[in-house]
N, C-alpha and C positions, 0 to 999 in steps of 0.2 A: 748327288754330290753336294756336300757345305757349301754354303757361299761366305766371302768376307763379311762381315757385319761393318756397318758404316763405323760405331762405336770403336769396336777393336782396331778400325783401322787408325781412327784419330788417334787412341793414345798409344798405338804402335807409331807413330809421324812426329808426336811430341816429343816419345821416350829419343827418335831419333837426334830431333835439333839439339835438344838438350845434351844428349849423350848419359844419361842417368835417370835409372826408374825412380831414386828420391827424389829430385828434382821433378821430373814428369808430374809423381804424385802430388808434390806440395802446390803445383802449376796449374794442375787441373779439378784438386781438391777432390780428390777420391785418394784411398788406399793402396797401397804396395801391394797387396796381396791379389787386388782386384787388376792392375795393369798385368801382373805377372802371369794371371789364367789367363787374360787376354790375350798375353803375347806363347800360352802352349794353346790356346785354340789359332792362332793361325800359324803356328808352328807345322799343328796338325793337318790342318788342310793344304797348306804350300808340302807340306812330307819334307822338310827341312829345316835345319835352324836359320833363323833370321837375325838374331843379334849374337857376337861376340862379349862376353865379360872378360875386361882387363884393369888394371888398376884401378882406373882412372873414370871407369864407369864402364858403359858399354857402348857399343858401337854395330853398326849393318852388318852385315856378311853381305858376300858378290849377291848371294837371290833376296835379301834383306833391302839392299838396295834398292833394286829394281822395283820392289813391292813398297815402298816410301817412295820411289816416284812417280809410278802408275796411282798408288793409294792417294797423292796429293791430286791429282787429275781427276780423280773418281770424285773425290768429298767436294774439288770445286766446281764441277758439273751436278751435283746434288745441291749444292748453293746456289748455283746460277737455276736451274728448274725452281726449287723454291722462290726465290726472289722474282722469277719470271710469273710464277702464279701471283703470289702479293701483288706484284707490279698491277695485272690485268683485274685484281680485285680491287685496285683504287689506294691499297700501303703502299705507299712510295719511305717503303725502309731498305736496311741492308748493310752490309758490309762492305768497308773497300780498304785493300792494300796495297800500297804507295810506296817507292823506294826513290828516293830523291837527294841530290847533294846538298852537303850542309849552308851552301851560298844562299837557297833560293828557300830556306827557313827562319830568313831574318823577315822579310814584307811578304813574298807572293806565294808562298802556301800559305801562311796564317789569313791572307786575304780570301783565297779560295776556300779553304775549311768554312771562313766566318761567312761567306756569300753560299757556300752550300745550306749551312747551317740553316740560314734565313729562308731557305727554299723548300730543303726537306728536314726536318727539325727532329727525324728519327733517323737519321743517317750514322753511321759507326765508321769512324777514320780509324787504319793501323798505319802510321806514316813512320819509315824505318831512314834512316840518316844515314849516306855512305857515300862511295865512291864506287862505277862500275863495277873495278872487278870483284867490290863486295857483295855486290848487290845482284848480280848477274843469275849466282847461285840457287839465290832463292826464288830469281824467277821461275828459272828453268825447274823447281821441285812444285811452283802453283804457290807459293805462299806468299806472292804479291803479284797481285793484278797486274804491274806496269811501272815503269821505272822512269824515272828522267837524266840522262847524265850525257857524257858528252864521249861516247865511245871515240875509238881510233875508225877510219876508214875501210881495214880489216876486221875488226871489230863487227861491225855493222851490216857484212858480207855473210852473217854466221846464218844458214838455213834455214833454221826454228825459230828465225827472230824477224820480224816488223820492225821497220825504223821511221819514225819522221820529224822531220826537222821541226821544232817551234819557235824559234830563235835565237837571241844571243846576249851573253851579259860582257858589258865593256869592264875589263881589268886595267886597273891604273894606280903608277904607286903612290904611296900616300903616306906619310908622316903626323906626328905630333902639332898642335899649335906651334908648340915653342922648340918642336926641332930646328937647330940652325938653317937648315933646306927648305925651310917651310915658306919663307919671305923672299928667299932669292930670285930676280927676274932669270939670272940665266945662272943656271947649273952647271959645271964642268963635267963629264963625261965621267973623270978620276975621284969626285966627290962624294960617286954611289959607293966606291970601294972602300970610303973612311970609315963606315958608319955599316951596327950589325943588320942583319936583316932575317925577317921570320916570316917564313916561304911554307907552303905543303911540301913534306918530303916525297923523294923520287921512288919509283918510276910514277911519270904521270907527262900526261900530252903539257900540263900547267909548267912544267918546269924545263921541258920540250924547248917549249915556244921562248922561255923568258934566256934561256943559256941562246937559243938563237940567235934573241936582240941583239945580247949582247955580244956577240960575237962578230954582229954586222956591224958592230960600232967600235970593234977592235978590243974590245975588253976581256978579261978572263970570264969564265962560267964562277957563278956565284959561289958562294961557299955559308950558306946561313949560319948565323950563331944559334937561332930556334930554328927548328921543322915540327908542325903541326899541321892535322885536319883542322884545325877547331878556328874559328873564323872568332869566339867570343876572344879566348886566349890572344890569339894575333893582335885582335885588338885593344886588350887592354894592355898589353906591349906597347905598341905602338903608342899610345896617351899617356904612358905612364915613362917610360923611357925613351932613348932616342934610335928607335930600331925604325925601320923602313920596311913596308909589305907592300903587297900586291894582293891588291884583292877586289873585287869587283865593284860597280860603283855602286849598285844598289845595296852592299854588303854597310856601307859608312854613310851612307846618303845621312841619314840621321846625324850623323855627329858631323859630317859636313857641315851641316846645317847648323848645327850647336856651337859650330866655331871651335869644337876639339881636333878633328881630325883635316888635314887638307891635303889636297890632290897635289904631287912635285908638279911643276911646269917644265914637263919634257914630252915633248911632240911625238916622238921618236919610241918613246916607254908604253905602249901599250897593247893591249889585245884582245881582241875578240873572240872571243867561247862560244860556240856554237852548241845549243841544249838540243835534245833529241827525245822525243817519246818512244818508247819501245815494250815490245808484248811479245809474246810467241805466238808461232804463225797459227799452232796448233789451240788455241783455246780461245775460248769462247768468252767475252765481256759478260760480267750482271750485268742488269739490268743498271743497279746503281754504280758501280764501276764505268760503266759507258756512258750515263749521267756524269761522272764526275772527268772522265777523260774529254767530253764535248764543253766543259766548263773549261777546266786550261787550255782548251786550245782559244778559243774564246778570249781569254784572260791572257794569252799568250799572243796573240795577236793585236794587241793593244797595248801590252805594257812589256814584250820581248822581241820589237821587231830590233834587225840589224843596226846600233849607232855608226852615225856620221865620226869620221877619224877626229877625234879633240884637238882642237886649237890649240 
């Protein structure tokens, strides 16, 4: 009996994410004609079809499926054996894929890439920018080593999944220099409500937590005039107009610094994010992957432990 070929499975995995053989092809820099025998030899051997064509490109079938998620398991267990051999032969090279929120890509991954960098100088970063439930996905098909985000409780109960805590980034809101609110010793409560504010949109534990505060402090739940992921956007809002965010302190530390950005003075306005490393119970670290996950914890234990509540 045929076996898969490692080859046909890759660009049957590609044509998957992508959802189209052009694209695949232009991605992987081989021809149309060549994904296409690839995908009737493993047509042939599964005795089924595996992809759908519909408009829009194409898409898995139910056993199509199953064979892009087994096939991502396969090709990253033939990457971890490879890299296990280099490893023992003294190449300290390799691959790693990283799924991280867009908060902890202003200072502490560019610090960690740059300190791997300087350690193993043949190292390959694929660092992908999301929120859990973006990112969960692609854990779960192998096409990223390990994630950092800050699941729900239920979340983190899920079977096939590793959790562990690294710690925590302090959120606090923050304004403009020359927002009105920027100078004031004491805030009134009804003050947050004059002024717009650009928040990440809902559902998320971030907006969870912030409709709680206010709620403990008798106020309505917020109503943003912006909602964004993007942490540069918020901020150039925030310095440019007089909108209000909430965003982490290491997200502004710089322009704290710069005397653009400053933190409101309210006691009562803030919160603690708890970050979380997470893997499937089911797979196996490279070599350089578990190099690079014993570095953030590392790094995360020095510049992520829990803050003291702000004065």
């Amino acid at each position: 009996m045929r076996s898969f070929h490692p080859t046909d499975l890759e660009y049957f995995i590609e044509i998957c994410r992508l959802g189209s053989i052009a694209q695949a092809a232009k991605h992987l820099g081989v021809s149309q004609p060549a994904l296409s025998k690839a995908i009737r030899r493993l047509e042939q051997i599964a005795g089924a079809r595996l992809l759908d064509r519909n408009a829009r490109g194409v898409s898995p079938t139910a056993m199509g499926l199953i064979l892009q998620q087994r096939g991502s398991l396969i090709l990253h267990e033939l990457d971890t054996a490879r890299n296990e051999l280099q490893e023992m032969s003294g190449v300290r090279t390799g691959n790693v894929s990283m799924g991280v929120p867009p908060t902890l890509n202003h200072r502490f991954i560019p610090d960690i890439v740059e300190l791997a960098c300087r350690q193993r100088p043949k190292l390959n970063f694929h660092v992908s920018e999301g929120l859990f439930q973006s990112l969960m996905p692609r854990l779960r098909l192998g096409e990223l080593d390990f994630i950092i985000s800050s699941p729900t409780q239920a979340e983190t109960e899920a079977t096939d999944l590793e959790c562990e805590t690294l710690g925590s980034n302090l959120f606090l809101a923050c304004v403009g220099a020359n927002h009105p609110l920027a100078s004031m010793d004491f805030i009134p409560d009804e003050a947050l409500l004059d002024y717009g504010w650009v928040l990440v949109p809902p559902p998320g534990i971030l907006r969870d937590q912030l409709n709680q505060l206010f709620h403990q402090r008798g106020l309505p739940a917020l109503d943003p005039q912006v909602q964004t992921s993007s942490t540069v956007l918020s901020k150039a809002l925030i310095t440019r107009q007089d909108f209000i965010g909430f965003l982490p302190l290491e997200v502004f530390a710089a322009e704290e610094q710069a005397g653009t950005i400053k933190r409101l003075n309210l006691p009562w306005l803030y919160w603690r994010r708890e970050l979380t490393l997470v893997f499937r119970r089911s797979r196996t670290l490279t070599p350089a992957a578990q190099y690079l996950v014993d570095l953030v914890r590392r790094e995360a234990a020095k510049r992520l432990q829990p803050p003291v509540r702000p004065a």
